[in-house]
C-alpha positions, 0 to 999 in steps of 0.5 A: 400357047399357054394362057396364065391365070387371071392377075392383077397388080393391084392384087400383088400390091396387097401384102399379107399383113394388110389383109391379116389386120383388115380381113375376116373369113366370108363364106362364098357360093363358089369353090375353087376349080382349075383355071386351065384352058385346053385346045379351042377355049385356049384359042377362044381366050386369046382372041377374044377375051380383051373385046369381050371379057370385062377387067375390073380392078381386083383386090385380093383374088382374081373374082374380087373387084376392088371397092371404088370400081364401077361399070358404065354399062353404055360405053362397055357395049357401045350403045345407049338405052339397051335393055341389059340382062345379067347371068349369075353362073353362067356355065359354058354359056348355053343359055345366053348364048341363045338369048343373045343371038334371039335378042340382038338389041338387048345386053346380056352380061354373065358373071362367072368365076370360072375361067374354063366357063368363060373360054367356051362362052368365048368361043359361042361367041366366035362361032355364032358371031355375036355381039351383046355380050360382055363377060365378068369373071368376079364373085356376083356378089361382088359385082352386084354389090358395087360394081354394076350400078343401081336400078340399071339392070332389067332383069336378073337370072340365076340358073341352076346354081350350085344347091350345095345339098349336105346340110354342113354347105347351105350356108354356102348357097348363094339365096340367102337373106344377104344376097337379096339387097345386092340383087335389089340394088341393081335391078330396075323397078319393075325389073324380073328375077328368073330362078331355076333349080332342079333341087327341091329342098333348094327351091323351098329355101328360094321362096322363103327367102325371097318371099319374106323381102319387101324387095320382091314379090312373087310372079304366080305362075311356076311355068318354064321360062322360054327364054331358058334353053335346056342345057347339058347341066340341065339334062343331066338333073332330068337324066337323074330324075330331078324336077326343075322348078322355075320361079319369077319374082317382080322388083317392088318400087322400095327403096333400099333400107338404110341398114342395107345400104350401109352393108355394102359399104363392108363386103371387103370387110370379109376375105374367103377363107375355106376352113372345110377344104376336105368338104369341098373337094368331096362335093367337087368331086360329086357333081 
């Protein structure tokens, strides 16, 4: 059974010249890879994705989500009050799987762009059974921008991603000073950011960032999450003689700027447009 890629109408809705009058180039963290699924993630999809795969309506590509979209986090899982937990980059969802089955009163949300990802997170969820989890396949930008709502998340996490090492791709790191209002926008007062690299420079980027926010501040200690189980992304930086480096940040009680909140009114503003194709696929092909 052949699964397509992920559409939408609404995305075939938009013709090229509408885009080309109200569309400029947004830099991404992300690149784009295959969306093919092969043998149990295939399986995995067609069973499961409908239950467990959030379908926001799209806007331009298959990771957009269109501006007037938003989540009732209550009537996504079933339940009230649940403390939520959102992954950025979820992987092949090691890491919320086991936080999921450990956890089972808590809501644990992974946003991913890729659809292989997605398929083997599925299919941890067929074989452990769990419950708690509801899949979005968007930008986290996106998602954090409008579509999650605010002050709803208790905690925010962001393991291993993609550092882009070469200089000529930091600007696509996704900790960057525009990234910080959206994670402060949704999470609750109080709530925790847990970060993990295993790339130095990165980490130092991290806490300049993120340190010079009024949104945040710092949590003293640098120890290993518990709550992170090693992954095979993680072993293999170790394998390499990487450090990983684990940081914790604390959601001040700061309402948001008024020059941040008017910003993300213009994420649609901006339309992904890869001008360094050559680069990408260099970098695609290192890692």
């Amino acid at each position: 059974m052949s699964v397509p890629e992920s559409s939408h109408p609404a995305t075939d809705q938009h013709d090229e010249s509408l885009a080309q009058r109200h569309f400029h180039t947004r830099i991404v963290s992300f690149a784009a890879r295959s969306t093919r699924l092969k043998g149990r993630q295939e399986k995995a999809w067609a069973e499961l994705a409908p239950q467990f795969i959030l379908q926001p309506e799209r806007l331009i590509s298959r990771t957009s989500i269109a501006p007037d979209q938003r989540l009732d986090i209550a009537k996504a899982f079933g339940r009230e009050d649940a403390r939520t937990i959102v992954e950025i980059g979820s992987g092949q969802g090691e890491c919320v799987e086991h936080a999921a089955v450990s956890n089972p009163d808590t809501n644990f949300m992974p946003i991913e762009v890729y659809m292989p990802g997605l398929a083997s997170t599925l299919h941890r969820i067929k074989r452990t059974g769990v419950k708690n989890i509801r899949l979005i396949q968007a930008d986290a930008a996106e998602a954090l921008n409008h579509y999650l709502p605010e002050r709803s998340i208790d905690e925010l996490w962001v393991f291993f991603p993609d550092p882009w090492h070469k200089s000529r791709h930091n600007k696509r790191r996704l900790i960057q000073p525009e990234f910080l209002p959206k994670a402060a926008r949704v999470l609750k007062a109080g709530g925790v950011w847990r970060l993990a690299t295993d790339w130095l420079e990165y980490a130092e980027q991290m806490v300049e960032v993120i340190d010079a926010s009024p949104y945040f501040t710092a949590v003293p200690t640098r120890e290993r999450f518990e709550g992170r189980v090693e992954t095979s992304f993680e072993r293999k930086g170790l394998a390499k003689g990487r450090v990983i480096t684990d940081l914790t940040y604390v959601r001040n009680d700061v309402p948001l700027s008024v020059q941040d909140i008017e910003s993300f009114a213009h994420i649609h503003d901006e339309i992904t447009v890869d001008n360094d194709a050559d680069d990408i696929e260099d970098h695609l092909d290192e890692n």
